[in-house]
C-alpha positions as CSV (number, residue, x, y, z in Angstrom):
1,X,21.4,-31.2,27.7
2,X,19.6,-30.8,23.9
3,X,21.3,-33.8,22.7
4,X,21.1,-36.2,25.9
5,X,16.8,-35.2,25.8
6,X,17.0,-35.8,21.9
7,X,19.2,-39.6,22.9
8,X,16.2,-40.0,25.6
9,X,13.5,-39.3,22.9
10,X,14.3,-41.6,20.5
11,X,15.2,-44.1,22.2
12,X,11.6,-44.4,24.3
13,X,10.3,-44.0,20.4
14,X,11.9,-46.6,19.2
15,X,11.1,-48.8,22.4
16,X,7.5,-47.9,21.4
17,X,8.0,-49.0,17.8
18,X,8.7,-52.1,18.9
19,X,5.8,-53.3,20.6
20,X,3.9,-53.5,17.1
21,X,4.7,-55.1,13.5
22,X,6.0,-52.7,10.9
23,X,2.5,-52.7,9.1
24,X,0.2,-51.9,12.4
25,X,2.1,-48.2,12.7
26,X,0.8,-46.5,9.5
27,X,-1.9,-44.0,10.7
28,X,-5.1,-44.6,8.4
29,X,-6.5,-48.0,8.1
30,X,-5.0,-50.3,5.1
31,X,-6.4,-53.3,2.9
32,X,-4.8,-56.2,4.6
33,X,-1.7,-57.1,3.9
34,X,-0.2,-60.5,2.8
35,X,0.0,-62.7,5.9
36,X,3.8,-63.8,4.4
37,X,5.2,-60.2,4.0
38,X,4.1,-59.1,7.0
39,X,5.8,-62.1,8.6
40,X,8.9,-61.3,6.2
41,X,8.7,-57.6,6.9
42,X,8.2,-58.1,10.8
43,X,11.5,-60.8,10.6
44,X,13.7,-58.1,8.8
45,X,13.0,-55.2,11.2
46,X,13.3,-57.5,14.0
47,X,16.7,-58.4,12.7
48,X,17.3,-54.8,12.2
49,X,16.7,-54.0,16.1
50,X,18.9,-57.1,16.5
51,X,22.1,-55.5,14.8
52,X,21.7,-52.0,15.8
53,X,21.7,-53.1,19.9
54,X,25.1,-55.3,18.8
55,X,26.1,-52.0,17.7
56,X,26.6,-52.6,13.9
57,X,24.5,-50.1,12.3
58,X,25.0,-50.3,8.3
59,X,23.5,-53.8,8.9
60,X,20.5,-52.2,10.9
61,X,19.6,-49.9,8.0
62,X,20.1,-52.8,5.7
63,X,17.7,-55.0,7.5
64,X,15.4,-51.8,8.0
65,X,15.2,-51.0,4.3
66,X,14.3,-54.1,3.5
67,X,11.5,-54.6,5.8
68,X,10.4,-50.7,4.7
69,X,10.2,-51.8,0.9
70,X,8.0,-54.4,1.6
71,X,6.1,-53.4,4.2
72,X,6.2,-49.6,4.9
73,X,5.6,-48.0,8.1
74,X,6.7,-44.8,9.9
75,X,8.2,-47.0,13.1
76,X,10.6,-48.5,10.1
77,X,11.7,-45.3,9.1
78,X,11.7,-44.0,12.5
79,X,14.3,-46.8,13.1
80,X,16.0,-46.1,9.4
81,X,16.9,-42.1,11.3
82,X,18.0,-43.5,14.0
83,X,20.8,-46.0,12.3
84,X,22.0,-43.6,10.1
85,X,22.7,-40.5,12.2
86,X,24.3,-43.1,13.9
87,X,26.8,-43.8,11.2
88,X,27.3,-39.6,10.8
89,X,24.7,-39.6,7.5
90,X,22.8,-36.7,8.6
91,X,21.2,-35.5,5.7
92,X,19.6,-39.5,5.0
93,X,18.3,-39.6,8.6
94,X,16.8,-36.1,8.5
95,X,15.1,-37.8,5.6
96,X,13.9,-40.7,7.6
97,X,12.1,-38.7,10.8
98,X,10.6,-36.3,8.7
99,X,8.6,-39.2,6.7
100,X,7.9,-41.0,9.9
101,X,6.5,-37.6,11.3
102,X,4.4,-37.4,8.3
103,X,3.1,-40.4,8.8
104,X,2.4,-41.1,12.4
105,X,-0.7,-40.1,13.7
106,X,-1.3,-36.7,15.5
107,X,-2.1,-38.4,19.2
108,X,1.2,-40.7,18.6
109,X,4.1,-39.6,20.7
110,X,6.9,-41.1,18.3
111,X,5.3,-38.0,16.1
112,X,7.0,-35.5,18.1
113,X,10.4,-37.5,18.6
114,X,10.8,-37.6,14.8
115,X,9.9,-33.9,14.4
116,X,12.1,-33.3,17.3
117,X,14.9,-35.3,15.6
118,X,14.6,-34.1,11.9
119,X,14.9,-30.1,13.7
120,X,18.0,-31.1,15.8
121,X,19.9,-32.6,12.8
122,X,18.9,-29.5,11.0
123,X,21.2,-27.4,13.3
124,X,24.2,-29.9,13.2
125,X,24.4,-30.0,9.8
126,X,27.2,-28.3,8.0
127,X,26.2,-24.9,5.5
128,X,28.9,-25.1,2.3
129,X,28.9,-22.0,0.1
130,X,30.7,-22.1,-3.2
131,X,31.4,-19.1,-4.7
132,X,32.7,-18.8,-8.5
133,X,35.0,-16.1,-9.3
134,X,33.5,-13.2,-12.1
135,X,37.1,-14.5,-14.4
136,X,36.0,-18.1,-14.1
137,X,35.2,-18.9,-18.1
138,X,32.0,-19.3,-18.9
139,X,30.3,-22.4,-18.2
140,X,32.2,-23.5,-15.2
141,X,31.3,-26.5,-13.4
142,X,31.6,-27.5,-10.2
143,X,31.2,-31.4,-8.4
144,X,30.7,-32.1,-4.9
145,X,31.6,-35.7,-4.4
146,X,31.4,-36.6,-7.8
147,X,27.7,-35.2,-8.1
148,X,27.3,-31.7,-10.1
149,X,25.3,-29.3,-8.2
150,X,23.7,-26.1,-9.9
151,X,25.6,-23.2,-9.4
152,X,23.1,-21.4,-8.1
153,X,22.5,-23.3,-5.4
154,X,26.3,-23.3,-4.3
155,X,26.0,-19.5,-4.0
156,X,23.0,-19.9,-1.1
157,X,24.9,-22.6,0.7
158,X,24.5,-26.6,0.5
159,X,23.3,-28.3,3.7
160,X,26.5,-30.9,4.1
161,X,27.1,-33.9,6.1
162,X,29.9,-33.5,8.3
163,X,33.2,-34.8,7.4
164,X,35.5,-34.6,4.3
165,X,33.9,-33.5,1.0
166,X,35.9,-33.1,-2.5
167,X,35.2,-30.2,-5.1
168,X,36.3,-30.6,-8.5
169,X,36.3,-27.4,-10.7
170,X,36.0,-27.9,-14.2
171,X,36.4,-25.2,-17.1
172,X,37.3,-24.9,-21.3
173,X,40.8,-24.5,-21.8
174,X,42.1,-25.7,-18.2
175,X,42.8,-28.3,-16.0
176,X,40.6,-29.9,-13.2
177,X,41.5,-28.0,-9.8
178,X,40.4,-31.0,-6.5
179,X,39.5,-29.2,-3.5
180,X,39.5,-31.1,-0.3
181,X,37.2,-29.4,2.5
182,X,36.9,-31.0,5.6
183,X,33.8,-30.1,7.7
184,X,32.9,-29.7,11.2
185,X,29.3,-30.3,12.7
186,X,26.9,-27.0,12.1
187,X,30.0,-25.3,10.2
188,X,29.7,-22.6,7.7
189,X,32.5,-22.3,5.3
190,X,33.1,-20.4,2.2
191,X,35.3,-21.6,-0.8
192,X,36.0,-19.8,-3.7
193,X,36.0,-22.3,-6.7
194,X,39.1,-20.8,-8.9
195,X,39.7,-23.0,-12.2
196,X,42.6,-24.8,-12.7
197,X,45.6,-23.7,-14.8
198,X,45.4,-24.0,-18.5
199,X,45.8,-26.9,-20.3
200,X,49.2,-27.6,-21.7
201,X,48.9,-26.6,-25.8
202,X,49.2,-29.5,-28.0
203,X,53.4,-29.7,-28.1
204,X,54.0,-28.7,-32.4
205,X,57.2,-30.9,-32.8
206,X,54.1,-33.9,-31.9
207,X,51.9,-32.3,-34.7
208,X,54.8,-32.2,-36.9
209,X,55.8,-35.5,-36.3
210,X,52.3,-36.9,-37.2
211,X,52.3,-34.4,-40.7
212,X,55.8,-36.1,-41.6
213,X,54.3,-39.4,-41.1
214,X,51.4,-38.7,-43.6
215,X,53.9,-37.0,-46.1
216,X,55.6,-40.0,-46.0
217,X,53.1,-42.5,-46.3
218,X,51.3,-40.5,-49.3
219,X,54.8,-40.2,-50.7
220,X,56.0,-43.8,-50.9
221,X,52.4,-45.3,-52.0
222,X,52.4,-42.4,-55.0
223,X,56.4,-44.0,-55.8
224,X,54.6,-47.2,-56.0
225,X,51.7,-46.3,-58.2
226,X,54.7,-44.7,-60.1
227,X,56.1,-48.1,-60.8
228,X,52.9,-50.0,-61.6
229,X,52.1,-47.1,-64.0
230,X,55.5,-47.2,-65.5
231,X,55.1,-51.7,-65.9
232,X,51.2,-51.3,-67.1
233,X,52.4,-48.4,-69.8
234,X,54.7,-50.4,-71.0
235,X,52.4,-53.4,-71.2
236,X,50.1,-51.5,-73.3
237,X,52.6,-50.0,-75.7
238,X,53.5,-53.7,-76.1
239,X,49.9,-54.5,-77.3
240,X,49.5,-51.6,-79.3
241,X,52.7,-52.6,-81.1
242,X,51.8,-56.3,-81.5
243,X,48.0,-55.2,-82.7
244,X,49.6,-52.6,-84.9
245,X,51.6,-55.4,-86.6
246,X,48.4,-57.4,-86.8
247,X,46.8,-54.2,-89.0
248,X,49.6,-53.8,-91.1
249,X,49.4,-57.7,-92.1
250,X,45.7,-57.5,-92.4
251,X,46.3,-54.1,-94.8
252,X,48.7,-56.3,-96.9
253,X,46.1,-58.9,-97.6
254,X,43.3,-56.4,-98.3
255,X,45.4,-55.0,-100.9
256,X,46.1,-58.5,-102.4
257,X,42.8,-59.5,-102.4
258,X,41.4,-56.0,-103.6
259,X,40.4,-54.5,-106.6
260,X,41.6,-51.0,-105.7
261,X,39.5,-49.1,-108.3
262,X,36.2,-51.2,-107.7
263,X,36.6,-52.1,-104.1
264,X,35.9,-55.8,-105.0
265,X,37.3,-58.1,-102.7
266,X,37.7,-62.0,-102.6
267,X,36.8,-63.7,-99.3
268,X,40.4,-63.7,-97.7
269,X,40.3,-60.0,-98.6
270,X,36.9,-59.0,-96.6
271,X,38.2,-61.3,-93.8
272,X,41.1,-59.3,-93.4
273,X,39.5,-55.9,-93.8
274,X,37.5,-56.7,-90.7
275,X,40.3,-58.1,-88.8
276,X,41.9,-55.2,-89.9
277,X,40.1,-52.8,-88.5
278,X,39.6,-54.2,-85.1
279,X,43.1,-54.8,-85.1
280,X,43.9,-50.5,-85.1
281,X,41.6,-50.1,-82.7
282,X,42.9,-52.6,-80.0
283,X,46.6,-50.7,-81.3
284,X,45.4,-47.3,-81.2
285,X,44.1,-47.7,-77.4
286,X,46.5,-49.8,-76.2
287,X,49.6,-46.9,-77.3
288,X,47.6,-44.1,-76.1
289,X,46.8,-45.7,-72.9
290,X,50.0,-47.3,-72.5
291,X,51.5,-44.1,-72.9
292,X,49.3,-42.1,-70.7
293,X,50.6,-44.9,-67.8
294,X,54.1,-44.7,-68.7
295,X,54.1,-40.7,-68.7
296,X,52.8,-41.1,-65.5
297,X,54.4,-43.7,-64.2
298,X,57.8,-42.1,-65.0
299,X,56.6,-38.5,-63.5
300,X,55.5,-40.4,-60.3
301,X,58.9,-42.0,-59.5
302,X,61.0,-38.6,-60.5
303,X,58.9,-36.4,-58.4
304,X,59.1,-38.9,-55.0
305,X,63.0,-39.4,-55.5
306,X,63.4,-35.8,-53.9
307,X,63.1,-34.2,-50.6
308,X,59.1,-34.3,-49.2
309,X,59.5,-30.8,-48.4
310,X,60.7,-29.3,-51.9
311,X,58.2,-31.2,-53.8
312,X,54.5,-31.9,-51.9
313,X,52.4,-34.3,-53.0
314,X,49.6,-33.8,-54.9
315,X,46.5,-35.7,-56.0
316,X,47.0,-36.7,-59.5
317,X,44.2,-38.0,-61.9
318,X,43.8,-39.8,-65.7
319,X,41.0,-39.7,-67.8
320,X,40.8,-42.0,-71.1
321,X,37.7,-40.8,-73.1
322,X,37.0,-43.5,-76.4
323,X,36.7,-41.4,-79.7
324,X,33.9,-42.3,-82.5
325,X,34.4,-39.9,-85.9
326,X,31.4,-39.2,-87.8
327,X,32.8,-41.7,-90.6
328,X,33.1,-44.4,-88.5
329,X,36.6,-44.0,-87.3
330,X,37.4,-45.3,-83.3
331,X,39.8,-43.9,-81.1
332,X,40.8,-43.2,-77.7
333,X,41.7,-39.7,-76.0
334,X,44.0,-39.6,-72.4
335,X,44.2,-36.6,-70.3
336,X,46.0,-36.6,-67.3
337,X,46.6,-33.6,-64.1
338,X,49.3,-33.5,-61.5
């Protein structure tokens, strides 16, 4: 008998609502309004009264929301309730009759069919509890219909549409745990929101896999530097033997051209005891260097011929430091760490 009075109520309130534009309904006096809106407004709510007598409601609270965002007025959302408890959205058309009731004015009598209608959707709606277990690990979530809801609130009880609703646990170390809950009008159900099982470890043979494939990479570039030490160590012994020649031809000529008791020298002779000179420098650097490379170079390609496992790679570094004497001598020093 509730419901069929509640049916009667709104639908000699929304009779009412139609016997005005949208604007006209709102209870204090407003600036006026452009003439074009209204016009738009009034079309769109009309359209809206249009589809909900054909029965199709979604399109009714289309056309309704429309007309209420341009124009709004508590017959709109008294319309806007009316649609969408029609389509089982409860909670929105609660929302709808309880801002029309605000705003109607106290000697209207759609004023008491919206709070009438907001108070009898009240009692059909369905109470959800969510309880989460004391073990649950700390900072457990929990989704209702992909929306996260605090917990605290789950442990009073969330007012619920009727119908199917999805709960997704989510917790540190385990899996997501989907619980479907199906809900009947003015229900009350308690669920216990227990986590998922734990995640699956990372598998080691996977892990190992990935370290074997970095051994190996680190191995076969440090064979390569091994041979590119090995051909540029070479290379400079090469020019430290050709340059050493050079010095030993220049020392030849300085002595030729030399007086060795008073240093006097002809031109050909000072010519060649500069040449000279640069000459052991370029040799001295180029054998040092060259075998600093070659040392290495040969080390390198020993040490990654064996099994990774019995010989791990390790970072290996060369340092070449040039050497000035305090009587004017020139040199260079290698150092090099495996």
């Amino acid at each position: 008998m509730r419901a069929l009075t509640h049916i009667a109520a709104i639908s000699g309130a929304l009779a009412l609502s139609l016997l005005a534009p949208p604007a006209s309904a709102a209870p204090d006096a407003a600036p006026a309004a452009d003439p074009t809106v209204t016009a738009r407004a009034t079309e769109l709510f009309r359209a809206g009264r249009a589809a909900a007598a054909a029965g199709d409601n979604k399109t009714a609270c289309d056309r309704f929301s429309e007309s209420e965002q341009l124009q709004p007025a508590p017959g709109t959302q008294l319309n806007l309730g009316a649609c969408e408890e029609k389509q089982g959205h409860l909670l929105a058309a609660r929302e709808h009759f309880r801002k029309a009731a605000s705003s109607f004015g106290p000697e209207d009598r759609r004023r008491a069919v919206a709070v009438n209608s907001a108070g009898t959707l009240t009692d059909r709606l369905a109470i959800l509890t969510v309880h989460i277990p004391p073990g649950a690990p700390p900072g457990t979530t929990v989704t209702l219909d992909a929306a996260q809801i605090d917990p605290a609130s789950l442990e009073h009880g969330v007012e619920m549409d009727p119908g199917k609703t999805t709960l997704v646990v989510s917790a540190t170390g385990r899996q997501p745990h989907t619980i479907d809950v199906v809900l009947a009008e003015a229900e009350k159900r308690e669920v216990t929101a227990e986590p998922g099982d734990p995640a699956a470890p990372v598998e080691p043979a996977a892990a190992s896999i990935v370290q074997d494939d970095t051994r190996a990479r680190d191995r076969a570039l440090q064979r390569t530097l091994g041979f590119v030490g090995v051909g540029v160590g070479g290379a400079g012994l090469i020019v430290g033997a050709v340059f050493g020649g050079l010095a030993l031809h220049e020392a030849s000529v300085v002595k030729t051209n030399c007086n060795t008791t008073t240093w006097a020298c002809t031109s050909p002779g000072v010519s060649a005891a500069s040449s000279g000179q640069t000459d052991g420098v370029v040799s001295t650097i180029g054998f040092v260097a060259g075998a600093a490379f070659a040392a290495a170079g040969v080390y390198l390609v020993i040490r990654t011929s064996g099994d990774a496992h019995e010989h791990p790679v390790k970072p290996i570094g060369i340092v070449l430091t040039p050497l000035v004497s305090p009587r004017g001598g020139e040199g260079l020093s290698g150092t090099w760490s495996f």
